[in-house]
C-alpha positions as CSV (number, residue, x, y, z in Angstrom):
1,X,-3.6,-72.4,-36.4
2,X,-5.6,-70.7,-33.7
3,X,-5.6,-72.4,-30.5
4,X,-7.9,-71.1,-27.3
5,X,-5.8,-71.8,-23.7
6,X,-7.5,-72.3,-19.9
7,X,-4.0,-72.3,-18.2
8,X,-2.5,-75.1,-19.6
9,X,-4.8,-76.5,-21.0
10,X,-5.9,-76.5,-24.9
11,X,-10.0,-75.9,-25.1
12,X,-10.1,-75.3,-28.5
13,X,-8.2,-75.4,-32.0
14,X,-8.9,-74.2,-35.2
15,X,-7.2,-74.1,-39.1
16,X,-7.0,-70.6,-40.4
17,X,-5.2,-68.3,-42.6
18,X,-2.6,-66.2,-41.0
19,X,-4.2,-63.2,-41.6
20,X,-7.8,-64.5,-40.5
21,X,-6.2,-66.0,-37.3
22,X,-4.7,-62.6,-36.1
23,X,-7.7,-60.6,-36.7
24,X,-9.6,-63.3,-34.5
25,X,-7.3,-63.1,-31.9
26,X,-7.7,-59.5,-31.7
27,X,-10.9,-59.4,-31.7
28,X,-11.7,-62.5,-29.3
29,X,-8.9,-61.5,-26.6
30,X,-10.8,-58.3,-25.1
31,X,-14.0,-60.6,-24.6
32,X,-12.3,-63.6,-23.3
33,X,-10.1,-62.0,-20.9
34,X,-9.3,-65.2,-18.8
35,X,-8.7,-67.2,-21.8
36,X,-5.2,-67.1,-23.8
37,X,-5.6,-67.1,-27.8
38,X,-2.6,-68.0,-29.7
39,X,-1.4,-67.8,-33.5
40,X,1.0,-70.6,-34.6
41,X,2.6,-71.5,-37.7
42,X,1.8,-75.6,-37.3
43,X,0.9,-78.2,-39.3
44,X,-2.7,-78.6,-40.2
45,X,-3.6,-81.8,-37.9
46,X,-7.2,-82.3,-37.4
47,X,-8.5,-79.1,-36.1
48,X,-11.9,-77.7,-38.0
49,X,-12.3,-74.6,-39.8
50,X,-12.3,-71.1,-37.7
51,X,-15.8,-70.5,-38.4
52,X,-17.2,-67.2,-40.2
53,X,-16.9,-64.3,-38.2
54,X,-20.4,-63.9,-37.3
55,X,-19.8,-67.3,-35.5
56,X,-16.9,-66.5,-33.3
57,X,-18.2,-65.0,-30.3
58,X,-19.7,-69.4,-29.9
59,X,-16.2,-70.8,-30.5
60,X,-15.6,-70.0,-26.8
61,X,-18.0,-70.6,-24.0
């Protein structure tokens, strides 16, 4: 589970696999310095699909 922070508050959430859902957070971080991107082991709720990696840089605006 990748989930995209303002503060406090949850902006964004998305199902991946563990190794998908790192590599976007390292690669997202350095662009979206204000934002906080977290990895978490939860449940899959219903949060969509990280998107293919050519898409990433419009799951944060």
């Amino acid at each position: 589970m990748v989930r995209i922070w303002l503060g406090d508050h949850l902006i964004a959430e998305y199902t991946a696999e563990p190794d998908r859902a790192s590599r976007y957070q390292r690669v997202m971080t350095p662009k979206f310095t204000g934002l906080r991107i977290t990895v978490d082991n939860a449940a899959v709720g219903s949060a969509s699909e990280l998107p293919s990696e050519q898409l990433w840089p419009l799951t944060v605006q």
